[in-house]
Backbone as CSV, one residue per row, in Angstrom:
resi,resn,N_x,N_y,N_z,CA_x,CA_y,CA_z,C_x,C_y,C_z
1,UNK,144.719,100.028,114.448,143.333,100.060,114.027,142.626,98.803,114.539
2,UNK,141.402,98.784,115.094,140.645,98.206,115.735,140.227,96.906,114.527
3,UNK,140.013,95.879,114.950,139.713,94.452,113.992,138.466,94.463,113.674
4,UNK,137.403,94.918,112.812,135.946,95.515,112.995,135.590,94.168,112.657
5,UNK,135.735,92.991,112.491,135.274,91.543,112.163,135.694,91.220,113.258
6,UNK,136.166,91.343,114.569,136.591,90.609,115.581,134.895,91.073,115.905
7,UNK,134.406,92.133,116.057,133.093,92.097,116.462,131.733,91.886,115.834
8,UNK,131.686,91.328,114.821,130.820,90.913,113.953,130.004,89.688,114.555
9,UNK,128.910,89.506,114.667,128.268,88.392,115.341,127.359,87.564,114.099
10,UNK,128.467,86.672,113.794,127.131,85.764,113.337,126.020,85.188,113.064
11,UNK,125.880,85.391,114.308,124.229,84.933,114.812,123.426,84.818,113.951
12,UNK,123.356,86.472,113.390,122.010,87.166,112.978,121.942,86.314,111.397
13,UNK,122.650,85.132,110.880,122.524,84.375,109.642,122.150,82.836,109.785
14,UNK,121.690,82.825,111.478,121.155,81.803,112.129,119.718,81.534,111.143
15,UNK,118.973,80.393,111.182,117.591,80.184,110.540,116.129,81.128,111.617
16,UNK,116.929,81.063,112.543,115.916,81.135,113.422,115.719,82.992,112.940
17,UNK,117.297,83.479,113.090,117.064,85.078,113.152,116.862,85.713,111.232
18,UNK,116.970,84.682,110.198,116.491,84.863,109.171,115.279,85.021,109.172
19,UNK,114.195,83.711,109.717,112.772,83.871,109.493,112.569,84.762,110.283
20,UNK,113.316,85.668,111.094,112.275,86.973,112.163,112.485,88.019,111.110
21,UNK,113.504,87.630,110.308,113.822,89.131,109.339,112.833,89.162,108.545
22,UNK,112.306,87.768,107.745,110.958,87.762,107.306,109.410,88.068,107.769
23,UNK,109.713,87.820,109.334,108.394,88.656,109.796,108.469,89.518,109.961
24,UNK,109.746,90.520,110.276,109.909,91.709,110.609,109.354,92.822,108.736
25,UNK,109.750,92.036,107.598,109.188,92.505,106.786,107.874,92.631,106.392
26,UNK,107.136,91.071,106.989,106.117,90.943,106.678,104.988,91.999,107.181
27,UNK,105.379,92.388,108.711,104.656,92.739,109.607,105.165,94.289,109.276
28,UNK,106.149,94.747,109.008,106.012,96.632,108.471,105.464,96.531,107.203
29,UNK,105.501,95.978,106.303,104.586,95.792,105.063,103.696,96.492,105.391
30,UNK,102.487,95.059,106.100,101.361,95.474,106.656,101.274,96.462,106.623
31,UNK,101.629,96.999,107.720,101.784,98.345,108.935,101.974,99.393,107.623
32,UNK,102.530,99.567,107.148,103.102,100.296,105.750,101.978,100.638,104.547
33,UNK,101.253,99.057,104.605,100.205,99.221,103.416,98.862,99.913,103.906
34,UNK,98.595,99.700,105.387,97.324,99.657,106.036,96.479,100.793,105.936
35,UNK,96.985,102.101,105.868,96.200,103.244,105.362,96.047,103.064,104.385
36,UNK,96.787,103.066,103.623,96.962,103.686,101.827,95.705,102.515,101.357
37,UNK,95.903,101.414,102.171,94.619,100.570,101.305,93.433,100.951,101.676
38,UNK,93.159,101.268,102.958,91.835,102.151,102.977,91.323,103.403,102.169
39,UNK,92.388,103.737,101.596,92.464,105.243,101.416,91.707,104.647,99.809
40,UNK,92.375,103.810,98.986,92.558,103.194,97.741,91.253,102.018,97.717
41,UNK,90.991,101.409,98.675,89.611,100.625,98.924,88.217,101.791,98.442
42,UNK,88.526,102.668,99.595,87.288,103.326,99.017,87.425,104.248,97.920
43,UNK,87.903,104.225,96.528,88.213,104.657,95.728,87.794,103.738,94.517
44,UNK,87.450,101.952,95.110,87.464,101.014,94.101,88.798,100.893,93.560
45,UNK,90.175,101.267,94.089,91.412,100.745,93.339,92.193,100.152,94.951
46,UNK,93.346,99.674,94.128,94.040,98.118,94.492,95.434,98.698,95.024
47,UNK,96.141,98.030,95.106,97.302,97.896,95.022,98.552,98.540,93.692
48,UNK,98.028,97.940,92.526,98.644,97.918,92.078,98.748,99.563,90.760
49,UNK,96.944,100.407,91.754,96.825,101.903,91.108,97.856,102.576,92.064
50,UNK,98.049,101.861,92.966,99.151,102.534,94.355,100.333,102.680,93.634
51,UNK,100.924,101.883,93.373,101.943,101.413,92.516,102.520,102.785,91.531
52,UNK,101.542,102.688,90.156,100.780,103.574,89.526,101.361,104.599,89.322
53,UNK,100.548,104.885,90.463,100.337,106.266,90.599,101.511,107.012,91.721
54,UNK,101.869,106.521,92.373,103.427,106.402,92.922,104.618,106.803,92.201
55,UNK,105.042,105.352,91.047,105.981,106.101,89.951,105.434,107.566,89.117
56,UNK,104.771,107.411,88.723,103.984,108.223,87.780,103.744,109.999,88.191
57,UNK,103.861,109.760,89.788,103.691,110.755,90.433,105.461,111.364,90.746
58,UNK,106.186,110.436,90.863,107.631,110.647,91.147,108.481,111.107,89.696
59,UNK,108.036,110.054,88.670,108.594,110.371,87.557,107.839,111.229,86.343
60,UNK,107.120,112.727,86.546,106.322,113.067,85.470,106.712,112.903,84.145
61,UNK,105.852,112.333,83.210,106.553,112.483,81.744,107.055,110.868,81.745
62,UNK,106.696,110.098,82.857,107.071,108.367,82.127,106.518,107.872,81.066
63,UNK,107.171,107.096,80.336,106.447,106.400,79.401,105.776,105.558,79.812
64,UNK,105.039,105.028,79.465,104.442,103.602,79.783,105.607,102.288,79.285
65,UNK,105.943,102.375,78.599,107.180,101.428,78.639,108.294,101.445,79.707
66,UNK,108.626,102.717,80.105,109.523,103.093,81.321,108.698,102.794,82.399
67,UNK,107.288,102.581,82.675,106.355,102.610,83.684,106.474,100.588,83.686
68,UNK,105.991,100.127,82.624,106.367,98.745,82.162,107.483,97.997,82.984
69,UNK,108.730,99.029,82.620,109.789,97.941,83.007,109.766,98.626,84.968
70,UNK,109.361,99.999,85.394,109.861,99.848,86.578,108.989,98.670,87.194
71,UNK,107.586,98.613,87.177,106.614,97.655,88.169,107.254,96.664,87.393
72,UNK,107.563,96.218,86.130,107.975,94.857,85.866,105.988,94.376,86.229
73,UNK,105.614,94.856,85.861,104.270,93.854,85.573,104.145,93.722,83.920
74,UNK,102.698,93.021,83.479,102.389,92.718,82.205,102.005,93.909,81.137
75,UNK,102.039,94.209,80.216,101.359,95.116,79.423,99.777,94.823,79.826
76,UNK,99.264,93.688,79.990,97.648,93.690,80.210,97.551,94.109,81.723
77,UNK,98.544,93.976,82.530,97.941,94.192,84.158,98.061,95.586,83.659
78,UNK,98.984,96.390,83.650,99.001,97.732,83.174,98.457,98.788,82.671
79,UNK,97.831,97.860,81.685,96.558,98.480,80.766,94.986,98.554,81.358
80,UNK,95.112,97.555,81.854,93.497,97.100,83.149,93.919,98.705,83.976
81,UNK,94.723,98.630,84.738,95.178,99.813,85.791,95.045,100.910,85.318
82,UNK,95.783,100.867,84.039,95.991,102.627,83.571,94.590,102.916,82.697
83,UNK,93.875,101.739,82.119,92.715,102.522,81.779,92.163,103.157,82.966
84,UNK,91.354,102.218,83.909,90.904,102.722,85.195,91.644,104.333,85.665
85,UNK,92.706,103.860,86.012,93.430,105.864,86.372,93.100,106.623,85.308
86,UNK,93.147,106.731,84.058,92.982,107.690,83.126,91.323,107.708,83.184
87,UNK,90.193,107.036,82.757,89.003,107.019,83.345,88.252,107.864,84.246
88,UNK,89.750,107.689,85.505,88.639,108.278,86.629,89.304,109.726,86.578
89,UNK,90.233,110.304,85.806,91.116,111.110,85.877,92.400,111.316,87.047
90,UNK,92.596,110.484,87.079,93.667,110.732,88.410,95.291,111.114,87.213
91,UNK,95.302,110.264,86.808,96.305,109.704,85.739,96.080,110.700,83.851
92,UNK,96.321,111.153,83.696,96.367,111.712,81.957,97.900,111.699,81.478
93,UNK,97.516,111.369,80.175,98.474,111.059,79.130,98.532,111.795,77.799
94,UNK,99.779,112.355,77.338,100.155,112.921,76.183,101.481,112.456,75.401
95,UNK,100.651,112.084,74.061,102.058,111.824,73.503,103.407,112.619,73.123
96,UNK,104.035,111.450,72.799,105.767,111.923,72.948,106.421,113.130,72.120
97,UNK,106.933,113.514,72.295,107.217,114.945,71.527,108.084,114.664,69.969
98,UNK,109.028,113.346,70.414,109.607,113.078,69.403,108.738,112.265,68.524
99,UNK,108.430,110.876,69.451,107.638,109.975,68.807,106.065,110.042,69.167
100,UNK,105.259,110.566,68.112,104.122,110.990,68.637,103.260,109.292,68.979
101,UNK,103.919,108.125,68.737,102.861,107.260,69.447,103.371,106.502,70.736
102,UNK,104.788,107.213,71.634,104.976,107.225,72.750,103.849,107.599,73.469
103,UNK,103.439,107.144,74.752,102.578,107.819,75.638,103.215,107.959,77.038
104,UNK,103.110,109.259,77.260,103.951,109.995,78.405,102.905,109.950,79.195
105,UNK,103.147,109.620,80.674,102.119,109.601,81.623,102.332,110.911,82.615
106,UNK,101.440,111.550,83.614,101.754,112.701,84.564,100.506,112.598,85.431
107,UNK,100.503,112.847,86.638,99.285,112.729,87.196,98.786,114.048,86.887
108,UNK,97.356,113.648,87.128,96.335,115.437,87.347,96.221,115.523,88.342
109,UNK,95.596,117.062,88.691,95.647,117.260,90.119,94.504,116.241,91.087
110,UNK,93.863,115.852,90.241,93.049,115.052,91.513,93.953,113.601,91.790
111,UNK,94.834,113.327,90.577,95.965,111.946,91.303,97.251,112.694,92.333
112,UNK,97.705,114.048,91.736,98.642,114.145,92.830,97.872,114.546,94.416
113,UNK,96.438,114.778,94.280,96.139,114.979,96.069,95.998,113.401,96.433
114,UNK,95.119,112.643,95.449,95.434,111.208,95.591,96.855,110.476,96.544
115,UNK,97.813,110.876,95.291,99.004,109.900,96.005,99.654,111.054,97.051
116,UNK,99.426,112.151,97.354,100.035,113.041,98.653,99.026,112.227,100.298
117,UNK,97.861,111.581,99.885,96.932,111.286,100.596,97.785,109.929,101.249
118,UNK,98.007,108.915,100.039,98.852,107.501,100.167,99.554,107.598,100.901
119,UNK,100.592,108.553,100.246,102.213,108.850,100.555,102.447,109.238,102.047
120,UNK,101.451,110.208,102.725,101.245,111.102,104.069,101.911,110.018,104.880
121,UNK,100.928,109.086,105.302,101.242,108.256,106.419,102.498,107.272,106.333
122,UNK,102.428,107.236,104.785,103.965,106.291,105.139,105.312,106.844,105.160
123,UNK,105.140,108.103,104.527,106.269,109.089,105.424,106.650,109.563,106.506
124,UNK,105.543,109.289,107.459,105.391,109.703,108.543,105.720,108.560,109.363
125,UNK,105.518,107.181,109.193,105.963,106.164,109.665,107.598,105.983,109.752
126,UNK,108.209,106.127,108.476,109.572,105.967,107.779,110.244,106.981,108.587
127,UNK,109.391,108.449,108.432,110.493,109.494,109.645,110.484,109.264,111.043
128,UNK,109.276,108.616,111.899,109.161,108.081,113.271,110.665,107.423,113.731
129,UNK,110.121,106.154,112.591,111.088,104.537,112.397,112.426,105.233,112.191
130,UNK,112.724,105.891,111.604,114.031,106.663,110.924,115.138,107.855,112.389
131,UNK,114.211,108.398,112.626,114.055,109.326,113.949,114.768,108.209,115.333
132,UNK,113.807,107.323,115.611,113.978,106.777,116.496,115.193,105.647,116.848
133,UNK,115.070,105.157,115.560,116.688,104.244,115.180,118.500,105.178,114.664
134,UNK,117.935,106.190,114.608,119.355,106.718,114.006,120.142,106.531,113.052
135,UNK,120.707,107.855,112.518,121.438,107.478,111.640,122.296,106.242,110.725
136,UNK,122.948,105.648,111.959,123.508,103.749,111.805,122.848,102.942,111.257
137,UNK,121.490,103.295,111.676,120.539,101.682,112.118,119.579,102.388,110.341
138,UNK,119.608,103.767,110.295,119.167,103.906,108.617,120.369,103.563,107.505
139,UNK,121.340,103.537,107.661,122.781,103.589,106.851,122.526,101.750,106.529
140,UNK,122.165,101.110,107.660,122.315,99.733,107.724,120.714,99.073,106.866
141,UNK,119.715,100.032,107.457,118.451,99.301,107.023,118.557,99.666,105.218
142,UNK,118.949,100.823,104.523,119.513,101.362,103.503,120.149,99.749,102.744
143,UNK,121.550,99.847,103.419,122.116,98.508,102.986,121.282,97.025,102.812
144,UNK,120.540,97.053,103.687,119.763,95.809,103.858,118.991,95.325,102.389
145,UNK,117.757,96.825,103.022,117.072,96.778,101.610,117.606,96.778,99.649
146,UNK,118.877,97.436,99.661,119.252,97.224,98.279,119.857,96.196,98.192
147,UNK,120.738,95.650,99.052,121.050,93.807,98.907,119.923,93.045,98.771
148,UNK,118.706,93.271,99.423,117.707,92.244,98.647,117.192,92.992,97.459
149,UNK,117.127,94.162,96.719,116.594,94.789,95.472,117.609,93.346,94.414
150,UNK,117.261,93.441,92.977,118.061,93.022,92.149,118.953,94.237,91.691
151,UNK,119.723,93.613,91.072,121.151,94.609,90.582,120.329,95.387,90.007
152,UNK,119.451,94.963,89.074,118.912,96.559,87.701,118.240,97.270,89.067
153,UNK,117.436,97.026,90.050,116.862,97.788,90.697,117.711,98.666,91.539
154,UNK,118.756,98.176,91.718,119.979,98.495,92.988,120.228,100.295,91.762
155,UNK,120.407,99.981,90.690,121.168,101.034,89.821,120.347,102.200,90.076
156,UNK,119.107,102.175,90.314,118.357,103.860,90.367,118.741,104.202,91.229
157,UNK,119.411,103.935,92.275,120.139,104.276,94.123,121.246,104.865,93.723
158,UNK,121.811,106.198,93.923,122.668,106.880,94.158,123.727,105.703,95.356
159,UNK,124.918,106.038,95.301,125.362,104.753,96.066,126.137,105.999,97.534
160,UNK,125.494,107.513,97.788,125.631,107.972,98.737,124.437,107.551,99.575
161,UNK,124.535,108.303,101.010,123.351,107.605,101.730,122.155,109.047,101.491
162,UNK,122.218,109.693,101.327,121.408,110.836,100.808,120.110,110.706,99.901
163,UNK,118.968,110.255,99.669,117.896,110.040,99.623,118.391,110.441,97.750
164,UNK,117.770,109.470,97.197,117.292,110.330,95.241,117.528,111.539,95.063
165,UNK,117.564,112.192,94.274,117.683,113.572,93.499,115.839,113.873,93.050
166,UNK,115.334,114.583,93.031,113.808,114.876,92.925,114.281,114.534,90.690
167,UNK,113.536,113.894,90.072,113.757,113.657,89.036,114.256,112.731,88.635
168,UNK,114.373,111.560,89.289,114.788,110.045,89.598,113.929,109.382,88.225
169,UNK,114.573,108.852,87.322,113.692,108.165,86.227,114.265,106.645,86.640
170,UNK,112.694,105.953,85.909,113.105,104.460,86.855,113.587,104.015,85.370
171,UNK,113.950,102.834,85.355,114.249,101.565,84.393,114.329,102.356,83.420
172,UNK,115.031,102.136,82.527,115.366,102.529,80.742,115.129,104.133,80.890
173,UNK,114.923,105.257,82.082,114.974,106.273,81.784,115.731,107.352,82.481
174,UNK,116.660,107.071,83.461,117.738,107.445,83.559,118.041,108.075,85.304
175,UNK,117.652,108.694,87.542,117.563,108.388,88.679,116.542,108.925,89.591
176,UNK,114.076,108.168,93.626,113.083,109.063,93.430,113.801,109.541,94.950
């Protein structure tokens, strides 16, 4: 059997090829965010209705506490946001079946054409990028990205390479 560390190259833990890994993030970010913020600019929302309306759209029936711990933002950033989505109707809420002062979140249909609008182009980027690098180079970028996630975040990842199960609950609610 072949020594698979005899071919391992160091290099790439050089300073020089660390900070390109940081521009290389910085710069698909961008590239990543650049529609969806136009899309969300002229709407009067941010970033963080992207966010939002993202989980919310992936996980129907989140709590806002389950919504809480996935963004890991504040109860007040949250509340600023989710009034605004519920407001403009993108976002509606019904309480919990058990505990009626749970509030279960689900988009309406004007948030799911919303986030299908977001979502379009950066799927389309991800299958290009995905397409063009191959299988390996996704198996590896896969690896990359959940070594920098934290452990609680690493846990919603199925640990095959096969994309979420449609019904993926984030933080405290059980796998998008």
């Amino acid at each position: 059997m072949a020594d698979v560390t005899a071919r391992i190259n160091p290099l790439f833990l050089r300073d020089e090829e660390l900070r390109q890994g940081i521009e290389f993030l910085y710069f698909a970010y961008r590239e990543f965010t650049k529609e969806p913020d136009t899309i969300l600019s002229e709407q009067g929302l941010g970033r963080a209705h992207h966010r939002t309306i993202y989980f919310v759209g992936r996980q129907p029936g989140i709590s806002v506490s389950d919504l809480l711990s996935t963004l890991r933002i504040t109860k007040q950033s949250l509340s600023r946001v989710l009034s605004q989505l519920l407001k403009e109707d993108y976002i509606r809420q019904r309480p919990g079946l058990r505990d009626r002062r749970q509030r279960l979140l689900e988009l309406s249909p004007k948030g799911v054409e919303l986030e299908r609008k977001l979502t379009e182009n950066q799927r389309k980027l991800l299958a290009r990028a995905y397409r063009e690098a191959g299988a390996e180079a996704v198996e590896g970028f896969r690896k990359v990205m959940l070594n920098i996630m934290s452990e609680e975040d690493r846990a919603h990842f199925p640990a095959q390479t096969t994309p979420p199960l449609p019904g993926w609950r984030g933080t405290g609610g059980g796998a998008s």
